[in-house]
Backbone bond lengths (Angstrom), bond angles and torsions (degrees), N, CA, C in turn:
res aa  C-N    CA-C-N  psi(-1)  N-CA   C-N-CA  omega(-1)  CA-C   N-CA-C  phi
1 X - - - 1.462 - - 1.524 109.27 -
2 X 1.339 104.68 134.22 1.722 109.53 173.44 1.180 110.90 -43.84
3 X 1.447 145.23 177.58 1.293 140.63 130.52 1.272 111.92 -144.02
4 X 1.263 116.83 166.80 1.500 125.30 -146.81 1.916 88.20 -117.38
5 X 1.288 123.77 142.22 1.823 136.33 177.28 1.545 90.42 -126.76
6 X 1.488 117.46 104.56 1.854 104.07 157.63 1.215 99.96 -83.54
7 X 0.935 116.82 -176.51 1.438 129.58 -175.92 1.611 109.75 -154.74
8 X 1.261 100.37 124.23 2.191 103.27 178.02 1.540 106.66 -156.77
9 X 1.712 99.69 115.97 0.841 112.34 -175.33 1.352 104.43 -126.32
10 X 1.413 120.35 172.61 1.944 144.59 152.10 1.480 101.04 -77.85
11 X 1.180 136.36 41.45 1.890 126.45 174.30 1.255 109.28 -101.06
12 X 1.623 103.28 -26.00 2.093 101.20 -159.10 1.266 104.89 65.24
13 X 1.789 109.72 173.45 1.250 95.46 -175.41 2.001 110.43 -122.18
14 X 1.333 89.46 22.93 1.910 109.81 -168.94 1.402 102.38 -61.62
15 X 1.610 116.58 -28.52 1.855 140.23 -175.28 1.351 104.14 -89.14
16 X 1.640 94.17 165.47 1.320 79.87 -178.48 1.852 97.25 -106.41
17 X 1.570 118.00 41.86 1.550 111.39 171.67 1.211 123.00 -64.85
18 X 1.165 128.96 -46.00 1.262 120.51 171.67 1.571 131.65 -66.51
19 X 1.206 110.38 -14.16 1.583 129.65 177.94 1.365 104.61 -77.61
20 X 1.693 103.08 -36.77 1.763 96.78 167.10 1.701 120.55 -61.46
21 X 1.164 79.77 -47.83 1.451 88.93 -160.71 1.898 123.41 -62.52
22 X 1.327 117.14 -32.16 1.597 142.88 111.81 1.354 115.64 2.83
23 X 1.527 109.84 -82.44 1.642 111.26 -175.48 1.345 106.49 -55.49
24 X 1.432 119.51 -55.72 1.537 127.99 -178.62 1.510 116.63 -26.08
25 X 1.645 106.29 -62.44 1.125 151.65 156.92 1.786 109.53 -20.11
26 X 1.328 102.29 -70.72 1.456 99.75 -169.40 1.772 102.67 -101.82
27 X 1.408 116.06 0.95 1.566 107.43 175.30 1.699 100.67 -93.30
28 X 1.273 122.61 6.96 1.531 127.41 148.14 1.700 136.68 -80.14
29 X 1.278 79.97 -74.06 1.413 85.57 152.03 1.921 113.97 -141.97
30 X 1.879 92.01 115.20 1.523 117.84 -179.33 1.489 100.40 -46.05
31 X 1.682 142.03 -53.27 0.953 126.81 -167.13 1.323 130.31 -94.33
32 X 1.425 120.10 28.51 1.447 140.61 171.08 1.620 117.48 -71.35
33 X 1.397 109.86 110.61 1.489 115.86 -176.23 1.223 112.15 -85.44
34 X 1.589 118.58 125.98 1.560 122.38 -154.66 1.366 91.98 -119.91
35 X 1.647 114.88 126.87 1.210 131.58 175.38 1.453 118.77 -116.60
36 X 1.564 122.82 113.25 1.855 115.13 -177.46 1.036 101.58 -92.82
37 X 1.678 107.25 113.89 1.237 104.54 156.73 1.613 131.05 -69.06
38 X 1.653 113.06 -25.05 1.231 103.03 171.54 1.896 83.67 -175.02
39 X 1.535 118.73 162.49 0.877 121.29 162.56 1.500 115.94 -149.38
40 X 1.129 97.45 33.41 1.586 129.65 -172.42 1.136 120.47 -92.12
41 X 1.305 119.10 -28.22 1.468 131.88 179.72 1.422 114.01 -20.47
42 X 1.357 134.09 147.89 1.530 130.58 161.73 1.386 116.91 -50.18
43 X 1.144 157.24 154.40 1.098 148.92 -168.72 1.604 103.82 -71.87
44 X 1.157 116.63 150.34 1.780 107.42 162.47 1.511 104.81 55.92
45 X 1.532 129.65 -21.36 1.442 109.46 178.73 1.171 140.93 -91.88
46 X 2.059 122.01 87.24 1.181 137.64 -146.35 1.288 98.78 -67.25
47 X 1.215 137.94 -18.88 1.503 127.91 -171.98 1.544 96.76 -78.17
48 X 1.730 118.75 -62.97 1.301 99.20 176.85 1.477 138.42 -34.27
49 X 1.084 94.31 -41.68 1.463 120.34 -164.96 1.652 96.15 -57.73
50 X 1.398 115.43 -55.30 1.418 115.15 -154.99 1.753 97.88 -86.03
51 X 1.188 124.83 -29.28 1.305 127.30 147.85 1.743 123.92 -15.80
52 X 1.448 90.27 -91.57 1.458 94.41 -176.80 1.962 108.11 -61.70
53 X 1.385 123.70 -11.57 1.429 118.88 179.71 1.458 93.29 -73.85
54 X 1.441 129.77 -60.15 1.438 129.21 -174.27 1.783 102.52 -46.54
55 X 1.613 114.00 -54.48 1.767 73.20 -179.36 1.150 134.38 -110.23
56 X 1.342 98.54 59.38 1.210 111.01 -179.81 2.161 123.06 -121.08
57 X 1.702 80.67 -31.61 1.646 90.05 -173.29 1.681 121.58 -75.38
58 X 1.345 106.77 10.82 1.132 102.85 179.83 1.170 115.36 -98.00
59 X 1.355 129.62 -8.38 1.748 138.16 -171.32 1.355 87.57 -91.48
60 X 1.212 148.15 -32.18 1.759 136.06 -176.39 1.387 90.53 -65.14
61 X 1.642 87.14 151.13 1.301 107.71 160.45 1.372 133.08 -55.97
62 X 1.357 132.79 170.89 1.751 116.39 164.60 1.153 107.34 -99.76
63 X 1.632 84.97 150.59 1.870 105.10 -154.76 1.342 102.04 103.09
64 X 1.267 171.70 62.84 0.938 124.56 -138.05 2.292 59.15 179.65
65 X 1.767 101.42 125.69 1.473 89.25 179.46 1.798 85.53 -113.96
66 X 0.970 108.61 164.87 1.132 153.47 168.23 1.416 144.92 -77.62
67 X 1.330 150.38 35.06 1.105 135.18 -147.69 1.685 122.51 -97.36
68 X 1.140 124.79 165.28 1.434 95.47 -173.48 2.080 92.66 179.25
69 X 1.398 82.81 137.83 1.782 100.06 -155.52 1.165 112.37 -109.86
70 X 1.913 152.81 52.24 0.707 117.77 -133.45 2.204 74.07 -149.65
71 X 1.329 98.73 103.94 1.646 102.38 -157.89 1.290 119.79 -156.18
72 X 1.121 120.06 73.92 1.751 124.57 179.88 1.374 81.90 -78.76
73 X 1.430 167.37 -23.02 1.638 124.20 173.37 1.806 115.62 -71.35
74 X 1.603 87.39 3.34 2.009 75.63 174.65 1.288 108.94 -9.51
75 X 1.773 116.16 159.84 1.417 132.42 165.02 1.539 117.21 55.68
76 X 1.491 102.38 -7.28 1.691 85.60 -166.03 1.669 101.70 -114.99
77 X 1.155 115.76 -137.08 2.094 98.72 -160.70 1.231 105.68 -81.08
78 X 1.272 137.24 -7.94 1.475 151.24 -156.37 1.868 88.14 -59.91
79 X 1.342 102.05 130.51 1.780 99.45 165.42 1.684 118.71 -96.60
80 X 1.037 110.41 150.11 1.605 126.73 -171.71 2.094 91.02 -86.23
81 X 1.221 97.47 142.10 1.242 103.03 -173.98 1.645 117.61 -138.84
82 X 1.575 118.14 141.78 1.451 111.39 173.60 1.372 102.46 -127.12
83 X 1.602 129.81 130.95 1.126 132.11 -171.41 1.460 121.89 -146.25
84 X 1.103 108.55 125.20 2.109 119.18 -171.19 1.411 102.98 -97.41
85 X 1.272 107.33 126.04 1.585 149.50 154.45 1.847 100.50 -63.63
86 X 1.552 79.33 164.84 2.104 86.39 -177.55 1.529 79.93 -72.19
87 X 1.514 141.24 -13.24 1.274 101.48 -154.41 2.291 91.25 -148.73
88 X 1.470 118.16 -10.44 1.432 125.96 171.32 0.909 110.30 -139.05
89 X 1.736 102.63 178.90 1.550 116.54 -159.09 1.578 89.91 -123.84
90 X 1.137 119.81 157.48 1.659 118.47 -172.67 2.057 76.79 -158.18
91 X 1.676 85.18 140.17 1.315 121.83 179.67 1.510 105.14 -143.27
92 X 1.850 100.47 139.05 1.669 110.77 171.93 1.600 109.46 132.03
93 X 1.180 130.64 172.43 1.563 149.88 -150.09 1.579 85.79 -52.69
94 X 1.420 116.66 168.76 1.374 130.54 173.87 1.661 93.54 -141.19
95 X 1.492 83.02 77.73 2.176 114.85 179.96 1.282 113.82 -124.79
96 X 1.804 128.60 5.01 0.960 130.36 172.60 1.478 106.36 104.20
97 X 1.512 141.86 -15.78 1.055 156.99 -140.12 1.759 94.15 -95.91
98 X 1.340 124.31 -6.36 1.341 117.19 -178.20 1.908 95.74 -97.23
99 X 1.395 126.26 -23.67 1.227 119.95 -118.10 1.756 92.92 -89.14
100 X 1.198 123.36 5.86 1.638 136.22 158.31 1.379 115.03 -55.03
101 X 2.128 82.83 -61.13 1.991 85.68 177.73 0.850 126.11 -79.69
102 X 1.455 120.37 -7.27 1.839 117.51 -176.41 2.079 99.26 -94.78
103 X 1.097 97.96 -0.03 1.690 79.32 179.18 1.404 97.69 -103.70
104 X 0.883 140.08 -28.13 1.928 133.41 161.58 1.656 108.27 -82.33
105 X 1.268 111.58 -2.70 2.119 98.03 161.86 1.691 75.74 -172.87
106 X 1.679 95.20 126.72 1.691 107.32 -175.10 1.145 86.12 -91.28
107 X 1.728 121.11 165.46 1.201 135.77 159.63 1.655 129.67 -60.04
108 X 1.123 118.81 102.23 1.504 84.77 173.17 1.762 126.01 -109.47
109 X 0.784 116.05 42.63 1.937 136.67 162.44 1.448 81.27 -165.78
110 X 1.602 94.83 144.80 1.618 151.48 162.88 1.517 126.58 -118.32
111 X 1.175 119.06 107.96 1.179 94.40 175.21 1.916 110.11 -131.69
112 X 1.485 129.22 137.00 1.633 132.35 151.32 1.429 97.69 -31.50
113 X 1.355 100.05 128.23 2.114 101.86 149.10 1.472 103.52 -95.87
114 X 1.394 107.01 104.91 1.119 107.20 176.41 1.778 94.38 -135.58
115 X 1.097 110.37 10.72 2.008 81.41 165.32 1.853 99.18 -122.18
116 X 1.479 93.89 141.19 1.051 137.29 -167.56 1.206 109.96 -46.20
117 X 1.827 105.42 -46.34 1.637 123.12 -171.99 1.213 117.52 -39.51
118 X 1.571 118.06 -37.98 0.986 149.35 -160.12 1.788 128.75 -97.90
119 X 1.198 102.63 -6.11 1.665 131.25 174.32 1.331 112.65 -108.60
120 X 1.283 103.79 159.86 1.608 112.03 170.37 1.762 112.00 -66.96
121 X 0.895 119.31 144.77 1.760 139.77 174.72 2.172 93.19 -24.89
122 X 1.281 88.33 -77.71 1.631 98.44 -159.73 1.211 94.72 -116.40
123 X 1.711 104.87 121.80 1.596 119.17 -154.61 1.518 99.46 -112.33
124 X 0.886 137.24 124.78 1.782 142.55 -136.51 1.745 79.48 -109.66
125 X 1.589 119.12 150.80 1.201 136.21 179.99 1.676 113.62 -76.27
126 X 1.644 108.84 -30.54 1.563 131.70 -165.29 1.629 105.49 -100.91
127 X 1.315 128.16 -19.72 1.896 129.21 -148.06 1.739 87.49 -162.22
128 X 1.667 87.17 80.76 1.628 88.68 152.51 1.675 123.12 -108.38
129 X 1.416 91.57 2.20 1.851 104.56 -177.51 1.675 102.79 -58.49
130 X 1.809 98.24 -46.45 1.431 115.58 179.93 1.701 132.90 -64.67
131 X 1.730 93.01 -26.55 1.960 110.25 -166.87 1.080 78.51 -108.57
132 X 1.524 161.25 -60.09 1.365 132.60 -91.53 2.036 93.17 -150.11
133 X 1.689 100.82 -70.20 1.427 83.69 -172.39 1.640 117.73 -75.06
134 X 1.426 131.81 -29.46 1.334 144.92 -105.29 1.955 63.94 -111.17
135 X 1.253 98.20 -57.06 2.072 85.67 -168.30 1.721 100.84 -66.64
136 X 1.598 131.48 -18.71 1.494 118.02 176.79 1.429 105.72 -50.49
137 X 2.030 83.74 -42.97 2.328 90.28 -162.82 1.410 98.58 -55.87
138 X 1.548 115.52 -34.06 1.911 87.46 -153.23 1.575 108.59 -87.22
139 X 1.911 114.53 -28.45 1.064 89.55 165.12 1.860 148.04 -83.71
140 X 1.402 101.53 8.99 1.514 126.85 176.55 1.937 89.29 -71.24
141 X 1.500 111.40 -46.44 1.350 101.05 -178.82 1.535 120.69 -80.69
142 X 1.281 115.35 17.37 1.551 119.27 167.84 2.047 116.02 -106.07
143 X 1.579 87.14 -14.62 1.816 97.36 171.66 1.437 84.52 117.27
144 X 1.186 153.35 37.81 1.194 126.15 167.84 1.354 114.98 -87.07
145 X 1.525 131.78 155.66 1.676 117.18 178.66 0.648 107.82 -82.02
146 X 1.593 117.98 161.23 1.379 114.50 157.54 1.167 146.76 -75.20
147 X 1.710 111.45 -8.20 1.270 108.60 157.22 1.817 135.71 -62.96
148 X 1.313 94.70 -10.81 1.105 118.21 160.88 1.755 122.65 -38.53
149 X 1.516 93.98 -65.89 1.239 105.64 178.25 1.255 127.56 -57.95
150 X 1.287 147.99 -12.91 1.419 163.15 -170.67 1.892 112.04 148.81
151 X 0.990 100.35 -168.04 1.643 110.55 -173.88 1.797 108.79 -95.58
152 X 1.092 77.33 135.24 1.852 85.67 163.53 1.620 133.99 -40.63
153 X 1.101 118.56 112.21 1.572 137.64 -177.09 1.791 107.80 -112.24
154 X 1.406 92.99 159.92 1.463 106.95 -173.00 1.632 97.74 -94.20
155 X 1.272 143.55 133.96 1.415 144.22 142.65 1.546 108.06 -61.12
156 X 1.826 100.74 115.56 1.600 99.22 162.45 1.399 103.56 -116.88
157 X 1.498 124.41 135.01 1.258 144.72 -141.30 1.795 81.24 -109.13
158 X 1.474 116.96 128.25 1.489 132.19 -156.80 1.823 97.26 -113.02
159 X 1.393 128.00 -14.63 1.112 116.92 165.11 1.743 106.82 -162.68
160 X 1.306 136.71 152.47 0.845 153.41 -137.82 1.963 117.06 -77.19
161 X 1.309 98.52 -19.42 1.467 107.74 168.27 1.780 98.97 84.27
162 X 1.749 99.48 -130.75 1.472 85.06 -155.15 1.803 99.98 -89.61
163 X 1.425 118.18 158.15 1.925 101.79 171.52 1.875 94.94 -108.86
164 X 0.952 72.96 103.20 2.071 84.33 177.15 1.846 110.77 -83.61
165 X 1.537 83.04 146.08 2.320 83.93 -165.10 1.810 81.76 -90.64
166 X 0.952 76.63 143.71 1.792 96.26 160.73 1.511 130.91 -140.15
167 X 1.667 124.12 -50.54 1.030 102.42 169.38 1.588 94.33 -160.09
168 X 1.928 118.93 18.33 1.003 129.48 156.16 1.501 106.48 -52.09
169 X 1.285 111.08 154.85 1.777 133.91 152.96 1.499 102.90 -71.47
170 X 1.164 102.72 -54.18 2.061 91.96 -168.35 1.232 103.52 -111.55
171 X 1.353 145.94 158.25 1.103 158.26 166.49 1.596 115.97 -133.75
172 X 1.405 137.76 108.93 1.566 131.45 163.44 1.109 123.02 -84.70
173 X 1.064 125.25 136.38 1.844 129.52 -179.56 1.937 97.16 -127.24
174 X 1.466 82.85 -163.47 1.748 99.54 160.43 1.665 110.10 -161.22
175 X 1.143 109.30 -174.47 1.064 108.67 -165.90 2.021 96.08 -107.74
176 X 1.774 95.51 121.24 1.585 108.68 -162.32 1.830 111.53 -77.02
177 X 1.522 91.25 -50.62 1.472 95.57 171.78 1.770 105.97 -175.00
178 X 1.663 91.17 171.87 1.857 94.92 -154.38 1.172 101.73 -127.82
179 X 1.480 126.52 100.85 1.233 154.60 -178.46 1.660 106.34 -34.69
180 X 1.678 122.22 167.08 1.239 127.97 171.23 1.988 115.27 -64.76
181 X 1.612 109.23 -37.00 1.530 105.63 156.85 1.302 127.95 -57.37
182 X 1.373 117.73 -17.54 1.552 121.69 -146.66 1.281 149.11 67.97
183 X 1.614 92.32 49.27 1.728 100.68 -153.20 1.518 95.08 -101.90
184 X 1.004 131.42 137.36 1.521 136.15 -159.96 2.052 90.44 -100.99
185 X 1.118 94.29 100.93 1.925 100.44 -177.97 1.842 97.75 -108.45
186 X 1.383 87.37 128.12 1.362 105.92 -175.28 1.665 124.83 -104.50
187 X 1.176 139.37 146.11 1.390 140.38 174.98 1.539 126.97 -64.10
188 X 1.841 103.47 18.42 1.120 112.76 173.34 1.410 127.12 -89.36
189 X 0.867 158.79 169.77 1.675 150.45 -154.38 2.018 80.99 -153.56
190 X 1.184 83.52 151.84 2.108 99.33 161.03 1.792 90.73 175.90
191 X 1.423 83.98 114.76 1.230 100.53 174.89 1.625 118.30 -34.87
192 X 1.499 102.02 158.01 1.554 96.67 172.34 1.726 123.68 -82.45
193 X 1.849 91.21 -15.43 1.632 102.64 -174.83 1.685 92.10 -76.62
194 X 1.519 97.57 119.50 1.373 118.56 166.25 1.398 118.47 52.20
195 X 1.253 89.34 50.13 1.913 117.16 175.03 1.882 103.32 -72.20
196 X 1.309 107.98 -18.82 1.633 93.66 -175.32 1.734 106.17 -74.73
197 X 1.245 97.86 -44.41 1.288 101.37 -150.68 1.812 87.80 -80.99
198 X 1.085 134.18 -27.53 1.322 132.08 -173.68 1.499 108.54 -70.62
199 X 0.947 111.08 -28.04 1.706 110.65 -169.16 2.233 100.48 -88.62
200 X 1.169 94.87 -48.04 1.702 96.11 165.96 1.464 116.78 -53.75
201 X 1.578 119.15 -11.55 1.180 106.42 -168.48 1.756 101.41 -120.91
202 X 1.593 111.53 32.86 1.066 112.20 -147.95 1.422 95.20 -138.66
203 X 1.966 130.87 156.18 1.039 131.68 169.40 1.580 118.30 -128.13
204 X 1.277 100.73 124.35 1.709 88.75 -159.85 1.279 94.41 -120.31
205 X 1.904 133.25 139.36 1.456 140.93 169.39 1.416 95.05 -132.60
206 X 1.163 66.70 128.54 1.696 109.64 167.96 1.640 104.51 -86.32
207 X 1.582 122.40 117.74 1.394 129.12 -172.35 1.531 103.84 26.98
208 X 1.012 161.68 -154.05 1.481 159.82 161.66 1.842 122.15 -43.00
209 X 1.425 110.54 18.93 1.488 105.16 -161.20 1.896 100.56 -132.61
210 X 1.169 107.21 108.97 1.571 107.76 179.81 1.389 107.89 -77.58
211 X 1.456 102.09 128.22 1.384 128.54 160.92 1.351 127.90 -69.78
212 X 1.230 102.11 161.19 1.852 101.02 178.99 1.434 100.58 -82.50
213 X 1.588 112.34 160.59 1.478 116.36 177.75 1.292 100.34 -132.38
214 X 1.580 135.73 153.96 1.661 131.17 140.78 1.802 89.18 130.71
215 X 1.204 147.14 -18.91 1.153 144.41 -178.76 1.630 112.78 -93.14
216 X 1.242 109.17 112.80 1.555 116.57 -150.27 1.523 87.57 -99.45
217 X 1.179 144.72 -32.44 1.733 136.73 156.55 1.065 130.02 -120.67
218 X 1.518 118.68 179.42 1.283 94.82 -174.65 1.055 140.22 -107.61
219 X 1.216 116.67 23.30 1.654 128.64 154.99 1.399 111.76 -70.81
220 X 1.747 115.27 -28.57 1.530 111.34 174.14 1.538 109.94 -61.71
221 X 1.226 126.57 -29.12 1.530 117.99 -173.44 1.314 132.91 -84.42
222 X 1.114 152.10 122.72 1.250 147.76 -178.61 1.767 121.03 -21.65
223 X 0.889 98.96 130.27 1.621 96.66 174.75 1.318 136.00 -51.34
224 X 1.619 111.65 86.34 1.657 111.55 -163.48 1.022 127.64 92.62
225 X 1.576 108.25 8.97 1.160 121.41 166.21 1.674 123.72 -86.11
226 X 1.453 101.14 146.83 1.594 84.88 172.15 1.462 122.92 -93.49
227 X 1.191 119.31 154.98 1.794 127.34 -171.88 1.553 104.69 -149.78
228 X 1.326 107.16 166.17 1.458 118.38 159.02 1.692 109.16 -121.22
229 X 1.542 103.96 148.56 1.388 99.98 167.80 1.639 93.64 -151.08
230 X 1.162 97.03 -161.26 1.843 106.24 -177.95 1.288 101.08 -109.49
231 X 1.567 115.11 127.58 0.934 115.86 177.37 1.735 117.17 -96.88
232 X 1.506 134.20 -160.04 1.109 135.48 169.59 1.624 118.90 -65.71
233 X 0.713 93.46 12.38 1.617 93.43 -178.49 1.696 112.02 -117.82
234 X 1.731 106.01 -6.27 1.332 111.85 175.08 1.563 108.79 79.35
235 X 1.406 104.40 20.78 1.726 109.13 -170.45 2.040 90.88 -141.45
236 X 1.779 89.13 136.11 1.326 110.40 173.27 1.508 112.10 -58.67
237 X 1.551 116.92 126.55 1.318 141.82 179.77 1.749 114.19 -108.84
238 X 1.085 100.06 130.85 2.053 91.15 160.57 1.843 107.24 -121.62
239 X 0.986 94.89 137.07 1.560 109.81 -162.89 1.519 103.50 -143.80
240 X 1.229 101.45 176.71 1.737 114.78 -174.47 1.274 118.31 -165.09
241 X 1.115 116.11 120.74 1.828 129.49 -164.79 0.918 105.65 -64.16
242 X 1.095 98.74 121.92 1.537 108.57 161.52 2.252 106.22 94.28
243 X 1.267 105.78 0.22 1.200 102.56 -171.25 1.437 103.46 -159.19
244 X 1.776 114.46 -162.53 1.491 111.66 -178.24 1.281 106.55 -112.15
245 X 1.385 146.02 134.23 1.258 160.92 -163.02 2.251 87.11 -97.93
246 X 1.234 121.14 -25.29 1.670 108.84 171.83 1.604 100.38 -73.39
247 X 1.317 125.04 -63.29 1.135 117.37 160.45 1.519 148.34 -60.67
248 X 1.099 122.79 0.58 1.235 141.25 154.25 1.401 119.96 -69.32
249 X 1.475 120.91 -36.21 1.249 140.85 -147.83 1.579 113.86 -100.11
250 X 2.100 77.21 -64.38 1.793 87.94 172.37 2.006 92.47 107.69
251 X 1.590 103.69 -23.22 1.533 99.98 174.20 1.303 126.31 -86.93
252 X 1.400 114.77 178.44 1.379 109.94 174.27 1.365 111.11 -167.76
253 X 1.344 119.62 -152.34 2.344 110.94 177.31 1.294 94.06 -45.49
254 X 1.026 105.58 144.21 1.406 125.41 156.88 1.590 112.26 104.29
255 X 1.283 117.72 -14.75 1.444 119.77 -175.84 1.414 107.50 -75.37
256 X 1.553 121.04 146.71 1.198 119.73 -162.19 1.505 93.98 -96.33
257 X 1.746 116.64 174.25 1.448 127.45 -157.96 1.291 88.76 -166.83
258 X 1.459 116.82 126.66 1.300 126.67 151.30 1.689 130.91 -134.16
259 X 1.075 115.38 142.62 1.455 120.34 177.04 1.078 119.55 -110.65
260 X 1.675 127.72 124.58 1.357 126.89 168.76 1.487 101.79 -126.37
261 X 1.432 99.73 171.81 1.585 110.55 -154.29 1.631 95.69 -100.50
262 X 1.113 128.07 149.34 1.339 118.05 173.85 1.064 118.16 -94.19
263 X 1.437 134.53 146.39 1.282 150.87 -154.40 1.423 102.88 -115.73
């Protein structure tokens, strides 16, 4: 059976890292279809990183591995990890960078890359995307198990994933990461069942600054104005028509967001 390797990394593509990691890739197995999901990432920024992997891994097929590079503890005690979903395979650092996708589909096998068989010859201290995960991905995409790959480890989940409103008054988030428009996407969840009427009945600030609520796109919102709505990812956004709500603002990750219900 074919199988599909995405690949998303922090390298860019100006290097030649990802070209390594590719060859590795297909001098394992030649008929492995390699899909980038992004290699754009901020440098070093594992939250982004695991962000855009969460919404993305659910449109692959099952079977479907995963790889994903996004690791300033290179070289140091951090363990390299391969881990199966009811339905994918996810490869790369065990830095917290999974802990998006494991809270919308938990893991169930974990495994250390710790046998050798399974790595490149001479395993570089700086490029383990290249020695270490990139040969797990291709042979996970030939059927190999994963126990194969090293021994069983526990996943400890390094921050809390999404905070979804339900039937709290207040809810706190922050702001997760800030798109190429500048759409300020937040770690808040609100369901899609009866998202109109919930968001009209709702008050959302951005660091100390209230937003507009009740305009579900963005032709509904005033021109240049700022608003929140739900974006595709099923997570609260503040944005601005016609422009960038990061630049408008001056914020970005890390800015706090809260919603309370109006009384």
């Amino acid at each position: 059976m074919k199988r599909i390797v995405t690949l998303l990394t922090d390298f860019g593509t100006r290097d030649h890292y990802v070209a390594a990691m590719k060859g590795v890739l297909l001098s394992i197995n030649p008929s492995v279809e390699l899909v980038d999901v992004t290699h754009e990432v901020t440098p070093q920024n594992i939250q982004e990183g695991g962000f855009v992997l969460a919404s993305a891994f659910r449109y692959f097929p099952e079977g479907t591995v995963h790889l994903a590079v996004v690791d300033p503890g290179v070289g140091a005690k951090r363990l390299g990890l391969a881990a199966a979903t009811q339905s994918h395979f996810f490869v790369g650092p065990d830095n917290g960078l999974f802990d998006q996708v494991f809270a919308l589909d938990p893991p169930q096998q974990v495994v250390g890359l710790k046998n050798p068989d399974y790595q490149l010859p001479q395993v570089s201290a700086t490029f383990h995307g290249r020695d270490i995960f990139a040969p797990a991905a291709a042979h996970l995409s030939l059927g190999l198990t994963l126990e194969k790959l090293g021994p069983p480890i526990t996943y400890r989940m390094r921050s809390p994933g999404r905070a979804i409103l339900t039937d709290q008054d207040e809810l706190q988030g922050e702001i997760i990461h800030v798109d190429r428009f500048g759409n300020l996407i937040s770690n808040i969840e609100i369901p899609y069942a009866g998202t109109r009427i919930r968001l009209q009945d709702l008050r959302v600030y951005l660091a100390d600054q209230q937003v507009l609520t009740g305009p579900d796109t963005y032709e509904e919102a005033p021109p240049l104005s700022l608003f929140a709505l739900i974006g595709s990812s099923g997570l609260l956004e503040v944005s601005v028509r016609n422009g960038s709500a990061h630049e408008v603002t001056g914020h970005g990750v890390g800015t706090s967001i809260l919603v309370h219900r109006q009384t």
